[in-house]
C-alpha positions in Angstrom: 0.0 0.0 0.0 1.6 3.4 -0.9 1.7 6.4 1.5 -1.3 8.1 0.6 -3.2 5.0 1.3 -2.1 4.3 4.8 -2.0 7.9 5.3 -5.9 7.5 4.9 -7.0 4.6 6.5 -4.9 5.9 9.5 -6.9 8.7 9.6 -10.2 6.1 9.3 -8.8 4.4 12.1 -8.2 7.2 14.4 -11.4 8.7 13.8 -13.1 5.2 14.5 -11.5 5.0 17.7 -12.2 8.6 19.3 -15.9 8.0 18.7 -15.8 4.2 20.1 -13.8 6.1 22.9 -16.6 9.0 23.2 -18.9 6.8 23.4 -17.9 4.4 26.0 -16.9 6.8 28.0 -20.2 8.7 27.4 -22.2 5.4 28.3 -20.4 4.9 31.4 -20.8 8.6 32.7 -24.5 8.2 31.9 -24.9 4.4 33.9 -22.6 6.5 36.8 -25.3 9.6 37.1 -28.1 7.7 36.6 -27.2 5.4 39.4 -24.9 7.1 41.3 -21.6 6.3 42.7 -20.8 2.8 43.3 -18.1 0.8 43.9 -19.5 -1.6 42.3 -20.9 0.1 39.4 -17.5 1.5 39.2 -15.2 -1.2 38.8 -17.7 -3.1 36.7 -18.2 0.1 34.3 -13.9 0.0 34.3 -14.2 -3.9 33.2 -16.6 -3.1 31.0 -14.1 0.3 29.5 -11.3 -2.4 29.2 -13.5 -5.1 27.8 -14.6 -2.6 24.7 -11.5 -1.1 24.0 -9.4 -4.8 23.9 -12.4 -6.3 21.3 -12.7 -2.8 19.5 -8.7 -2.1 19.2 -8.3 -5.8 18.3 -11.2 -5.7 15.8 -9.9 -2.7 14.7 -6.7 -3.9 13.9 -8.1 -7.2 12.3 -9.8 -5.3 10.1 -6.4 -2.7 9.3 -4.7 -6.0 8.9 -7.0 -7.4 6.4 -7.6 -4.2 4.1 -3.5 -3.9 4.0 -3.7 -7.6 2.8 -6.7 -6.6 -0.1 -5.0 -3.5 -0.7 -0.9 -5.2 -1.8 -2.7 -8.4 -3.3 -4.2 -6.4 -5.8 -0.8 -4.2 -6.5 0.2 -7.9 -6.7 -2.0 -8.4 -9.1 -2.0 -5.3 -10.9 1.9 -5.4 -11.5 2.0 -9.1 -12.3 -0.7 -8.7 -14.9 1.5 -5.4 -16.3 4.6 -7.0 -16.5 2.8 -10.5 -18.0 4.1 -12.2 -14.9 2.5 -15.6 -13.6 -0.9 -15.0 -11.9 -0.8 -14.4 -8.1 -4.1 -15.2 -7.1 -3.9 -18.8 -9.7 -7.2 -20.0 -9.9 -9.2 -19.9 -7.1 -12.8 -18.9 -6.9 -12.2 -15.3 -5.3 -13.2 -11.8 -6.2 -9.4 -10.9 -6.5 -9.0 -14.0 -8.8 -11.7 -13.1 -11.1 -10.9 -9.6 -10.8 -7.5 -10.6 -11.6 -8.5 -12.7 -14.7 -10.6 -9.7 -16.7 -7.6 -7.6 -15.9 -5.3 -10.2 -17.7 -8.1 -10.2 -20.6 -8.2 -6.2 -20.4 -4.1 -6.3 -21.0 -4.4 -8.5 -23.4 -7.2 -6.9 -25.6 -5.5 -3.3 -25.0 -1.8 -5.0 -26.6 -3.3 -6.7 -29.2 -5.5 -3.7 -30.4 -2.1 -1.7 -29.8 -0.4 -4.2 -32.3 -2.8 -4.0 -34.6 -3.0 0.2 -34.7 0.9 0.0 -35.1 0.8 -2.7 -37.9 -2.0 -0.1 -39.8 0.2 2.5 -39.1 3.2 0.8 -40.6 1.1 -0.4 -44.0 -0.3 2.9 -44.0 3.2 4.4 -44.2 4.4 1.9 -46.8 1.7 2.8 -48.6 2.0 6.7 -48.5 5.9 5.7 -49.7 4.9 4.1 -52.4 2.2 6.3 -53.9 4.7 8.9 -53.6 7.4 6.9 -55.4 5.5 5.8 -58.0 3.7 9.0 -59.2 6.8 11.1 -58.6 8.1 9.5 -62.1 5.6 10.2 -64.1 4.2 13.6 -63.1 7.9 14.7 -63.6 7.8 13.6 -66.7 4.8 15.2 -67.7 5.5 18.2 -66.7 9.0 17.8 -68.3 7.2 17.3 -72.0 4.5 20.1 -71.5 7.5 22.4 -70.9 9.0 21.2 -73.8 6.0 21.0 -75.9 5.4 24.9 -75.0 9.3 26.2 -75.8 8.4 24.5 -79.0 4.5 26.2 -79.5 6.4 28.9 -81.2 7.6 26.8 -84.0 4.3 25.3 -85.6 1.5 24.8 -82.6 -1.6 26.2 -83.5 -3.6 28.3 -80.9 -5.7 25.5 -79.8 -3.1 23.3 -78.9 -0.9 25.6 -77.4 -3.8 25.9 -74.8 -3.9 22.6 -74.8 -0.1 22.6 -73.5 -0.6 24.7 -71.3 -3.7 23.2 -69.6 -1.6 20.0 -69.6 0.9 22.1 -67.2 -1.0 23.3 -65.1 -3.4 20.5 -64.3 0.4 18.1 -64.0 1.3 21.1 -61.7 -2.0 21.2 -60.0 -2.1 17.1 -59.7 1.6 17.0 -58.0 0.6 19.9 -55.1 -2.4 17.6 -54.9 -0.5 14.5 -53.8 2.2 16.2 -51.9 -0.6 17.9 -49.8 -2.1 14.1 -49.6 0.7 12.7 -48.2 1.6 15.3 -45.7 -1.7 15.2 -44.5 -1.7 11.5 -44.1 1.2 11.3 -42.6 0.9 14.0 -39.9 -2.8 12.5 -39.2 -1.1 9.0 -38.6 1.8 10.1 -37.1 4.4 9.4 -39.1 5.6 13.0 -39.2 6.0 14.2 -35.9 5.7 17.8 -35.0 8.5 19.2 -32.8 7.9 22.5 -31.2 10.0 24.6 -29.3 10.3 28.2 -28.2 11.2 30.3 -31.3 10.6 33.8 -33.1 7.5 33.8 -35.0 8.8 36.4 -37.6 11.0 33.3 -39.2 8.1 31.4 -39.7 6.0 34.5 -41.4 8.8 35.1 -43.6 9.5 32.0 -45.2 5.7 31.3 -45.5 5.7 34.9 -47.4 8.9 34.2 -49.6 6.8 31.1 -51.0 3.7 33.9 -51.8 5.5 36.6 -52.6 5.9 35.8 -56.5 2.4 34.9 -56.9 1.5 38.3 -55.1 4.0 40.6 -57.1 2.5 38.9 -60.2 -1.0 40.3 -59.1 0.2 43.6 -57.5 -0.9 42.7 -54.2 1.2 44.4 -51.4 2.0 41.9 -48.4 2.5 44.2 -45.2 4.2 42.7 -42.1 3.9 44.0 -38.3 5.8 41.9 -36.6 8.2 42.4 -33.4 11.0 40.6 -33.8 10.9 39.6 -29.7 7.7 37.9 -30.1 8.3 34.1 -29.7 5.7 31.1 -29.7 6.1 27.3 -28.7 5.9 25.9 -32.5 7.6 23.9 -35.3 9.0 26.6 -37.7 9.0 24.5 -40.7 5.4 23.0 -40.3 3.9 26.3 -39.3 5.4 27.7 -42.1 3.4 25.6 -44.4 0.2 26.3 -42.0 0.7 30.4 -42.5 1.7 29.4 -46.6 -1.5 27.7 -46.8 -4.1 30.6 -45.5 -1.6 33.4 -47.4 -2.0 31.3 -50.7 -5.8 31.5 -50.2 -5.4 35.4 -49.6 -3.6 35.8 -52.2 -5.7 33.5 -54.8 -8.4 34.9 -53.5 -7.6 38.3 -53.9 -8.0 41.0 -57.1 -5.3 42.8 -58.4 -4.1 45.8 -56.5 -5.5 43.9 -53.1 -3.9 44.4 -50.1 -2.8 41.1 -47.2 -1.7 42.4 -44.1 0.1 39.9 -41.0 0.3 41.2 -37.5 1.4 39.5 -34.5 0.9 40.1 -31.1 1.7 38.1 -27.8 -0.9 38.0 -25.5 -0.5 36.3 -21.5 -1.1 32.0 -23.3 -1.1 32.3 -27.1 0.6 34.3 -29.3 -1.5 35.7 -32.1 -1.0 35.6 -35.7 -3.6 37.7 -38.3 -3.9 37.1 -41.7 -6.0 39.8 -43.5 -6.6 40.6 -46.8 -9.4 42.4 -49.0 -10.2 39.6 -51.1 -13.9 38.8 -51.9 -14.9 37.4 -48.1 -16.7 34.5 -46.5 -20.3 34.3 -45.7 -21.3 33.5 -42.7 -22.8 30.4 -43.2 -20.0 29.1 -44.1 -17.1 30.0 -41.6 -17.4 26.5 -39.9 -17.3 24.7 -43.2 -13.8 26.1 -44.4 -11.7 24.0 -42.2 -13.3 20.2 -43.4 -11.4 18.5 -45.7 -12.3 19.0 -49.8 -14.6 22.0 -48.5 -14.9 24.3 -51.2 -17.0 27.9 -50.4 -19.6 28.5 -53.2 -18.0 31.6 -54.5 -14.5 29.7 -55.2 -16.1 27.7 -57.9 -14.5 29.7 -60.6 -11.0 29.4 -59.0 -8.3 27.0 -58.7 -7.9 25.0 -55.8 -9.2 21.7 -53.9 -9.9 22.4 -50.9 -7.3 21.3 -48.6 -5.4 23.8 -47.4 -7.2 25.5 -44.8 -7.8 21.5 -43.4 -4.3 20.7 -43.6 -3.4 24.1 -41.8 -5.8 23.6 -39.0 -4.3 20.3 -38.1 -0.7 21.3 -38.0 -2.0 24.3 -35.8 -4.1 21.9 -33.5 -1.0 19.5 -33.3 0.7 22.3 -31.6 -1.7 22.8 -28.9 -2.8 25.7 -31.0 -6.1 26.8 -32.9 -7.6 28.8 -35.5 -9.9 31.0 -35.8 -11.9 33.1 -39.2 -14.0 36.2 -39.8 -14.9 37.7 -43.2 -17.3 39.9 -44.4 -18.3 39.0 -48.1 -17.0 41.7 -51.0 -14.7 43.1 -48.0 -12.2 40.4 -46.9 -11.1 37.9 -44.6 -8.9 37.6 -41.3 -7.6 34.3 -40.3 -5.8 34.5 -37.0 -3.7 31.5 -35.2 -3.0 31.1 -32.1 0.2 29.5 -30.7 0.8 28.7 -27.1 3.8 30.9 -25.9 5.2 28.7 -23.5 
């Protein structure tokens, strides 16, 4: 029995025994006025004092004995069953035994069951290898030949086929982010990929997810504004948190119209530090702010634009994975503002 437990049935036991005390004494002082004083009485009511407490200290001992005996057979048995030792109890017909015997089962059923999620896990990750191997080839390929195929349009392609070649392109392009996205996802959601975060600056994570927008932005004339202390730190992994905050900017920045405007601000606060992600593209309705984060969820207004839906999913599991959460607002024709919060500590 550990410490705590004997501390507490000590405390049971002492209790017991001033109120067996109290009362004895209490009954005694009652027969003694009722009565009166008696020699008598008296030595008969001191018999009687020495009687109680002998069978009450000796009961209550028993009784301490027998609950230390309950209490270290089952540690017995819990430990033995743990470490897959032999059963203590064997196989008598006893509570403890049968108690015993569904723990055994319980072990059992949780090991096998924990066998069985690490085999999936390993077949899931042999699988994730090999989808990835074996498409890698071939999109790299295709890709290869559309690029070829449009440094040569010049020299003969009609019109037609030069969009053809280029729709070729940009569908390989959009097939490979596609899978790569898949397979990140899949591994982070099985834990393949584990997420290590530490304490770090969050303006190295904003930057490198903004150096992987910032082309795509120029290209639009969409100014990227950062407000950012440098001192401003966050419990997260820069590299996956980078792809988190690359994620929501892409969609700002898809989302966007030429000339638009994305601004990122940061701000530590006493448990989380804050990241927001604004921009004036064409906004969110209402309806559908708690839709946005399921996987393959596409709003109605993005129908005309690129995309698959698996970004904001894939950012708000890297986020959660971090202790961390995300949060949207929008107001349609006006904007969105995506803000994350990392723990700090």
């Amino acid at each position: 029995m550990n410490k705590n437990g004997e501390y507490y049935f000590n405390r049971v036991y002492l209790v017991f025994s001033i109120l067996l005390t109290v009362l004895v004494i209490g009954y005694t002082g009652a027969i003694l006025y009722t009565v009166g004083f008696n020699s008598r009485i008296v030595w008969m009511s001191v018999l009687f004092l020495v009687i109680v407490f002998v069978v009450g200290g000796a009961s209550v001992w028993s009784l301490k004995c027998r609950i230390a005996g309950v209490v270290n057979n089952l540690d017995d048995v819990i430990d033995g069953a743990i470490n897959g030792q032999d059963r203590v109890t064997g196989y008598m017909e006893t509570n403890i035994s049968s108690l015993e015997n569904k723990l055994i089962r319980y072990i059992d059923l949780s090991t096998t069951h924990d066998k069985k999620v690490e085999a999936e896990k390993n077949k899931i990750k042999e699988l994730i290898s090999d989808i990835s191997h074996q498409t890698k080839t071939p999109l790299a390929n295709i890709v290869l030949y559309s690029q070829l195929l449009d440094e040569h349009s010049h020299s003969g392609l009609d019109e037609d086929t030069q969009g053809f070649v280029t729709q070729i392109k940009s569908q390989a392009d959009k097939l490979d982010w596609l899978i790569q996205s898949l397979i990140k996802l899949s591994r982070l959601e099985t834990g393949i990929i584990s997420i290590h975060a530490t304490i770090n600056p969050i303006i190295e994570s904003i930057s490198k997810a903004v150096s992987q927008v910032y082309t795509h932005a120029e290209h639009k004339n969409i100014e990227i504004a950062i407000d950012c202390d440098q001192a401003i730190t966050a419990r997260h992994d820069m590299k996956w948190t980078s792809e988190a905050l690359f994620n929501i900017m892409d969609n700002a920045v898809k989302y966007s119209d030429t000339t638009g405007k994305i601004h990122i601000a940061a701000q530590a606060n006493e448990m989380f530090t804050r990241i927001d992600i604004s921009d004036t593209g064409i906004g969110i309705d209402n309806s559908e702010l708690n839709d946005i984060f399921k996987r393959f969820y596409r709003c109605k207004a993005t129908s005309k634009y690129e995309g698959v839906g698996i970004g904001l999913f894939l950012a708000r599991e890297i986020i959660n994975s971090q202790g961390g959460y995300i949060m949207a607002s929008s107001t349609v024709g006006q904007g969105s503002t995506f803000s994350v919060y990392l723990l700090r500590m």
